[in-house]
N, C-alpha and C positions, 0 to 999 in steps of 0.2 A: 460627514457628508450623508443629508438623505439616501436611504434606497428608492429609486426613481420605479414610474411604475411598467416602462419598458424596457425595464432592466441594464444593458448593455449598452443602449443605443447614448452616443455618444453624444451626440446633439444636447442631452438633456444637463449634462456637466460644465459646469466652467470652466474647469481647471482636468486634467488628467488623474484618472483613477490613481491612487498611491497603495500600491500591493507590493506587500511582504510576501517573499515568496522562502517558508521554512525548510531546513533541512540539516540533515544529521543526527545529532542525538545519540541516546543513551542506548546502541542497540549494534548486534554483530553485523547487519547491512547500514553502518554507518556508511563507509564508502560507496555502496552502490545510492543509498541517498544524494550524495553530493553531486555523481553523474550524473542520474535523472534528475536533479533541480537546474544543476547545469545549463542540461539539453532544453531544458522551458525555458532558462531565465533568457538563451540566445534567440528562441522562438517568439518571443511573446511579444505583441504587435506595442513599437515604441510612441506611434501616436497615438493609444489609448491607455496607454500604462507608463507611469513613476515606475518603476523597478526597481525593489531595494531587496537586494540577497542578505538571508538573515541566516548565519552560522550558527547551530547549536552544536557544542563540545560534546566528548564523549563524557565530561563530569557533569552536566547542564547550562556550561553558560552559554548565553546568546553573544552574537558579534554584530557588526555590520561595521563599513569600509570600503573601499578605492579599492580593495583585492580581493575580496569576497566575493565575489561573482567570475572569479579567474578561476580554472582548474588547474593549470600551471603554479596557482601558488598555493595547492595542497601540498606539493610534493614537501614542500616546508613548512611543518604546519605553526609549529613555534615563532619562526620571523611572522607569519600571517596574524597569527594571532597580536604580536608586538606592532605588527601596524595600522590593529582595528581599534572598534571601542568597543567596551563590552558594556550590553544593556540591558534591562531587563522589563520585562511584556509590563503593564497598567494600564486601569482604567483611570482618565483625570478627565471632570468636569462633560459627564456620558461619553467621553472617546478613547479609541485605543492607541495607543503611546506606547513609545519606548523610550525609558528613562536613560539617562546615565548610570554608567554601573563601576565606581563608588562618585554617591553626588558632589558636585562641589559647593563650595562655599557660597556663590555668587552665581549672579545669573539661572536663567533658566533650567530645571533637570531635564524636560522635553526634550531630545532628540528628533522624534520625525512621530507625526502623526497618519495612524494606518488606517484607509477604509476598507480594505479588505486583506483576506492571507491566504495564500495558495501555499499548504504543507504539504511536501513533495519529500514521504518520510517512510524509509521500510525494517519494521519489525517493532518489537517489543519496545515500550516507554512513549514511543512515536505515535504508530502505526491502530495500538491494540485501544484509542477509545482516552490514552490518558490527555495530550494533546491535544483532542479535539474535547475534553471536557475544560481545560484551561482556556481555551478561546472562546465557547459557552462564556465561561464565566466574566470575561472580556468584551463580552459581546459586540464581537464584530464577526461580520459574517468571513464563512472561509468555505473554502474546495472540499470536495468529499464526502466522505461519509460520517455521519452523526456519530454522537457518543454512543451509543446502543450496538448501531450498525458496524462500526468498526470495532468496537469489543470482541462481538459473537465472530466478526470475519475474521480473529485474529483468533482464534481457536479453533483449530482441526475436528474436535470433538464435539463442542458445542455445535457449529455449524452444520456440521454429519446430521445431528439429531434434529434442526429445525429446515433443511432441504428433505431429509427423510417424510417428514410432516409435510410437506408442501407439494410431494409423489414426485421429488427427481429420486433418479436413481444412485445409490453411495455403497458403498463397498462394507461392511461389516466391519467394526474395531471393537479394540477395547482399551483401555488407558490403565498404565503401571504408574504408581508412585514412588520419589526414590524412595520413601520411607519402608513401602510396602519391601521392595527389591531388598533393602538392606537389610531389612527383619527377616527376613525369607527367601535369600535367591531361587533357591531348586522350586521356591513354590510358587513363586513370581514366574520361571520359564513352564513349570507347567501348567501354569493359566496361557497359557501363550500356545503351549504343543497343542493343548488336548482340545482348547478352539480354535483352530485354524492347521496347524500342521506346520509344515514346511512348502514354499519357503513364505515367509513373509516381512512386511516392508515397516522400519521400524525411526518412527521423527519425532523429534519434540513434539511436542501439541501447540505452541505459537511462535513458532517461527517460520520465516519464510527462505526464499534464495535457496533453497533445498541444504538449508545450513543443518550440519548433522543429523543429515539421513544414512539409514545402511538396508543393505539386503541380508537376509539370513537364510541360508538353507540346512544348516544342522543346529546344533545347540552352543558349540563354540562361538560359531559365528553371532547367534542372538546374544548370548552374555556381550560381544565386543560390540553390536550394535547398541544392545542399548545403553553399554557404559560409554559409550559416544554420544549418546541423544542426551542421556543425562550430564553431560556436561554443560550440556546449553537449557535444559528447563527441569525443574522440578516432578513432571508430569509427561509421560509419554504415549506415542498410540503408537499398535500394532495393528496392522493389517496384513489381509491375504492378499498375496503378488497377484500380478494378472498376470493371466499366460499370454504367449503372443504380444507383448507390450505394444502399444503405438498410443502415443500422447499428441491429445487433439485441444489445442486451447483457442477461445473464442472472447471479447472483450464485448463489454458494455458500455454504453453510454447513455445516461439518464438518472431520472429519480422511480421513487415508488409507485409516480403517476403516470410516466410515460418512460418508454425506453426503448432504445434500437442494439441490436447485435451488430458486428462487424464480420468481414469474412475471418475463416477458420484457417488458424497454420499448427505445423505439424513440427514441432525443434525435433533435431535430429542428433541423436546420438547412440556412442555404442556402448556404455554403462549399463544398459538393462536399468538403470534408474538414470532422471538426469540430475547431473549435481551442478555444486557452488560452480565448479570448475569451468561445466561444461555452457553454462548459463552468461561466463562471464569472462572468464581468462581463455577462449578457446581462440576469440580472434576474428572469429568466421569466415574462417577459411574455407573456400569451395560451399558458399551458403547460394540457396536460390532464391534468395531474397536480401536485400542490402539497405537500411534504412541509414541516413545520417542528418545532422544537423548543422548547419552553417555555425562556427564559431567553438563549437565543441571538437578537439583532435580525435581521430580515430585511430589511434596508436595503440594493440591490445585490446583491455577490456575497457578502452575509455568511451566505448557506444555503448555502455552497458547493456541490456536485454535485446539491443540493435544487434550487435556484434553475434549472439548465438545463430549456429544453421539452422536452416528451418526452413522448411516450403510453405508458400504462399501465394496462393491459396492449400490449403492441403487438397492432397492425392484422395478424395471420399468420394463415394455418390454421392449426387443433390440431395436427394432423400437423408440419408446420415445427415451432412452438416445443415438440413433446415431444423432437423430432428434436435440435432447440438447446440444448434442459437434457440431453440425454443426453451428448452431446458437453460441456458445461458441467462436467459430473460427473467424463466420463472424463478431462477435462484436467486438475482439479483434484485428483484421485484419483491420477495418472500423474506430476504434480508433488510427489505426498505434501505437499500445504500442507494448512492450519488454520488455523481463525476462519473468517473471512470473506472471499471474494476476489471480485471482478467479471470476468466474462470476455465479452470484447467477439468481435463477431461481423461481419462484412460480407456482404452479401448481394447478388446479383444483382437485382435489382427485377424484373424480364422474365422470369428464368429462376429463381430461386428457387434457386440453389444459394450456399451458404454457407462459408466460409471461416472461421476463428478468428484473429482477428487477433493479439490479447494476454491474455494476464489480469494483473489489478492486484488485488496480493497483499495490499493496505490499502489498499480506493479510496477516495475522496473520498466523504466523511459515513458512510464505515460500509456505505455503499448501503440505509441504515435505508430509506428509502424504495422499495425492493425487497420488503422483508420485513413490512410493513404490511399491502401487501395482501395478502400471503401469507399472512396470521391470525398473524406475529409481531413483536408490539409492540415499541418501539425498547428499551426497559428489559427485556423478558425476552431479545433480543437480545443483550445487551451481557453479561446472565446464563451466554448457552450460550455464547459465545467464550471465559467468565475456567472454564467449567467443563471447555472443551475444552483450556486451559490449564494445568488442575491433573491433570487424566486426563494427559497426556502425561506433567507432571512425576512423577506417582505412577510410570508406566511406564519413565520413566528410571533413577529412585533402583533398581529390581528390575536394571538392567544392572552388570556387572561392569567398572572401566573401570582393574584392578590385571591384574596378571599378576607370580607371583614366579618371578625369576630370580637368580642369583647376577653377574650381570653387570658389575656394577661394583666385588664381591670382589676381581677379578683387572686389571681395568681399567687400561692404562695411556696416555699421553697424550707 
């Protein structure tokens, strides 16, 4: 299907948009993928979208199916899996397909042909840039952020260093290796003491869901942080805690070229960090804020990043949180990402000065509950990310990506 040149507007279709909407994968927030794909797939406007729920396993296969789009029938993932097909991504005759997955004899391998993909995918394999280079290469336009852009936002460190460049404000780290660690504990902790001190805050370098985070205030406690971080990645950061904690996150929506902030909420917890837990299994109980979706149960942690407490709008002066969407903007503008991102924030509680901690380049539920009270609903929501999706692809198809040369005329080996 053409990319049309008013993007969205339905009138210009004959037929309904056919979007893949990806999730799961090869990554510790598999599960929290599946809710937020979920919460879209029940959101997303059925007169202008085919809606085909596309499962990727935790070993990489793709599914689709009559129960694929059910959260009820995760609980059993093995029956689900026996009642789908399994297929796999291709380009056939310039479109993007999904094959049969193993072909048969006869007939057609085509399954369903896709003009767009909405990856609704959190952490590593998914999230960090590998994914959205595979639909690059498929070329069909998708949600999000570019390969470049979701790379950099899936690392703690990289990121630090190109918002530091762009004059937001970020907290001082430094990154251990397990290799460094294991050649050298005591030298490894005292890279650690002698910059920064105690206490300080110790995560993977690309994960998200605050999946193996710890706080440290002696030295026992750092060895058992970071022999927890390093379970989940190769490479870790340390930084210095904030005193007076209070965690301010604010969302984006846009591209490189234009972009709006959302109001600022405040998730509330009593951790002194916030974790997997408190993010996800806490329930949200006594929250001042309740987001939910028509079709998705709210049992637990099945509202994902809905379900955490949190005030909304947060408890700031105006001054602070225009201060914090402006900074929310230029990081998000400075990473050149698109769709929707979350960009979490740390605060001084005493002193009111703020730091950027990360941004999450596909957070958890879309941060639809961001943009609600912002005056935008979670289905026209989910409208401007597949339009800020086709404005890119339209902008792409205008780049040149030949160059003739005679080079391999002469070419020898």
């Amino acid at each position: 299907m053409p990319i049309p040149n008013d993007l969205l507007t339905m009138e210009v279709f004959f037929m309904k948009l056919k979007l893949a909407v990806l999730f799961g994968g090869k990554s510790v927030e598999h599960e929290i993928s599946v809710i937020s794909a979920l919460q879209a797939v029940a959101a997303l406007d059925r007169e202008k979208y085919d809606v085909l729920p596309v499962y990727m396993t935790k070993d990489g296969r793709w599914y689709i199916g009559e129960h694929v789009g059910e959260l009820a029938a995760y609980k059993n993932i093995p029956k689900l899996l026996a009642a789908s097909r399994e297929v796999l991504p291709a380009r056939v005759d310039g479109k993007a397909v999904l094959l049969r997955q193993p072909p048969k004899g006869f007939g057609s391998p085509v399954l369903a042909q896709i003009d767009a993909v909405f990856p609704i995918v959190h952490g590593t394999n998914v999230e960090d840039g590998a994914l959205q280079g595979l639909l690059r290469l498929l070329g069909v336009p998708f949600v999000g952020c570019d390969v470049t852009a979701a790379a950099i936002g899936m690392d703690k460190f990289a990121q630090k260093a190109l918002f530091r460049a762009a004059g937001v404000p970020v907290l001082d780290a430094l990154v251990l290796r397990q290799s460094e660690y294991d050649a050298d504990m005591d030298a490894a902790l005292a890279r650690v003491t002698e910059r920064f001190g105690f206490p300080v805050i110790v995560k993977p370098v690309n994960l998200g869901s605050s999946v193996g985070i710890g706080k440290a205030s002696d030295d026992a406690a750092l060895r058992r942080a970071l022999e927890l971080a390093f379970r989940f990645a190769n490479r870790v950061l340390v930084e210095p805690a904030v005193p007076n904690l209070r965690e301010i996150n604010c969302a984006v929506l846009g591209d490189g070229d234009a972009a709006r902030a959302s109001v600022c909420e405040e998730p509330l917890n009593a951790d002194g960090i916030l974790s997997y837990e408190n993010k996800y299994l806490s329930g949200g109980k006594g929250s001042r804020a309740k987001a939910s979706v028509k079709g998705v149960p709210a049992a637990g942690g099945a509202k994902g990043m809905a379900s955490l407490e949190r005030r909304i709008p947060a408890e700031i002066p105006e001054e602070l949180e225009r201060r914090i969407q402006a900074y929310a903007l230029q990081a998000f503008q400075a990473l050149d990402a698109g769709g929707v991102a979350r960009i979490d924030f740390l605060m001084d509680g005493q002193t009111g000065e703020v730091w950027l901690n990360e941004i999450n380049t596909v957070p958890g539920s879309l941060s639809f509950y961001l943009w609600e009270p912002s005056g935008v609903p979670y289905p026209q929501l989910l409208d401007e990310m597949l339009r800020l999706a086709f404005r890119r692809a339209r902008a792409q198809e205008d780049l040149s990506f030949s160059f003739d040369t005679n080079v391999l005329a002469d070419a020898k080996i």
